[in-house]
C-alpha positions, 0 to 999 in steps of 0.5 A: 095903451089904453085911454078913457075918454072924460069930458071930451079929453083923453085919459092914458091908463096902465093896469098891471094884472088882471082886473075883477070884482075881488082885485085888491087895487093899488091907485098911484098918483103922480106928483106934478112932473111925474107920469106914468112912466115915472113908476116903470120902476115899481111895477114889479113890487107893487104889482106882485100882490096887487092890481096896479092903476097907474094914469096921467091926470089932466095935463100930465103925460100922455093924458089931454091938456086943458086950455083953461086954468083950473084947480085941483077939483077936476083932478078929483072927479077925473079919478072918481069917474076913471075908478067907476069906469073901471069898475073898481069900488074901492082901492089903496091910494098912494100919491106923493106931493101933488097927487098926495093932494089929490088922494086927500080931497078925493078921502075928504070927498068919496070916503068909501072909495078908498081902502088905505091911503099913503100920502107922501111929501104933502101938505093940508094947504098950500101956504103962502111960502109954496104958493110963492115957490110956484109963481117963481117956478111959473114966471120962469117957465114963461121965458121958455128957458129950460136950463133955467125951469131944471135950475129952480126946480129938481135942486129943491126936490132933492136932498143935498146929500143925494144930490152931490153924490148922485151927481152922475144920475142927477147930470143924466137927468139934466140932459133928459129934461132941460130939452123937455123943460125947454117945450111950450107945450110942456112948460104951458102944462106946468104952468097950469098943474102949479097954479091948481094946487093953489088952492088945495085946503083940507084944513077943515076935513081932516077930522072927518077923514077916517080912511086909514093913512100912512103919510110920509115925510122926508126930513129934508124936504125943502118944497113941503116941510116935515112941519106939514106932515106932523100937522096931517098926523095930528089932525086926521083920525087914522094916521100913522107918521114916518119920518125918512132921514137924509131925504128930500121932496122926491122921497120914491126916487131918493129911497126907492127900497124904503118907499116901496116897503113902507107903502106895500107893507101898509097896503099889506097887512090883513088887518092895522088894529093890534090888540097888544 
């Protein structure tokens, strides 16, 4: 168990191999329910050529909650203070959903601190629509009724089809979070997370991000649309679009297999221009 401590609060980090100047890091962002222990999963892939970061942001995991509201900014200087702590100069990133909005404003902020980028299930800008999608979320979590926070949450993050046929794996997972969902504590952190991501906007960064980036996106993400993610390609300066079909928001746990491919296949190629 490791902890760094920042701005009085404590940070819980994992590194999987050994870290030195030449390591080549990989820095994983959770989504907004997510922790560390989410990516226990993919450990062994992303850390067989790789340094592997993994932390809880503010609010998340085994990190310190914040009383207060706050945005996503403070997320930012978190990772750019735990990679300078760590001694990493620069890293691959890969953030899916809310981390995905992280890795963006940090590319848009601390260029030179990132390598790649894989950016899954992400928007430049938290629309209207998502925002409204976020209230509904938050004014159930404030009943404190956990059975009904799963309910207007995890369907939305799945696809249809992998909902209904991983309906045993989807029960399992109903019995191990409606007892979470049902803890203040809990629903205060996502309360909190929700009302960040409010005012994610990169709209007029993206021309000026040139980090090279690899975004995903799920034909059946109904939380941040396939729309979002052609946006982000046409916009940026070095992006590459994949579409997954028959997928939804939660594209890691969906196709794990194809995730891990896409993400460790851009982080490990020596070179991305091809004189062809």
């Amino acid at each position: 168990m490791s902890i760094f401590t920042y701005q009085e609060k404590d940070i819980y980090y994992e590194i999987d191999g050994t870290l030195d100047i030449n390591s080549d890091v990989i820095v994983i962002l959770n989504g907004i329910m997510m922790s560390t222990k989410s990516w226990d999963a993919f450990v062994e892939n992303f850390s067989k050529n790789h340094v592997l970061l993994r932390y809880d942001m503010f609010d998340q995991g085994q990190s310190s909650k914040i009383e207060e509201s706050y945005t996503q900014t403070i997320q930012v200087e978190l990772l750019k203070n735990l990679l300078e702590h760590l001694g990493i100069a620069q890293a691959n990133i890969v953030g899916i959903s809310y981390g995905a909005s992280i890795a963006l404003q940090f590319a848009a902020k601390y260029p030179t601190m990132i390598k790649r980028m894989v950016v899954a299930n992400v928007v430049a800008k938290t629309s209207p629509w998502l925002k409204d999608i976020g209230d509904g979320w938050n004014e159930v979590a404030k009943t404190g009724n956990g059975l009904a926070y799963y309910h207007i949450t995890i369907p939305y993050i799945y696809s249809p089809q992998f909902y209904t046929l991983h309906n045993d794996w989807m029960e399992k997972r109903k019995e191990l979070l409606v007892p979470l969902f049902s803890t203040r504590t809990f629903l205060d952190r996502m309360i909190r997370l929700t009302k960040s991501a409010e005012t994610h906007d990169v709209i007029k960064d993206l021309p000026n991000i040139k980090t090279p980036t690899l975004i995903i996106s799920s034909e059946e993400d109904y939380l941040t649309p396939p729309f979002e993610q052609k946006y982000l390609q046409e916009h940026l300066q070095n992006a590459e679009l994949v579409s997954i079909p028959n997928c939804g928001h939660a594209s890691m746990y969906e196709v794990p297999k194809t995730f891990t491919a896409l993400v460790l296949g851009f982080f490990g190629q020596t070179k991305l221009d091809y004189q062809i």
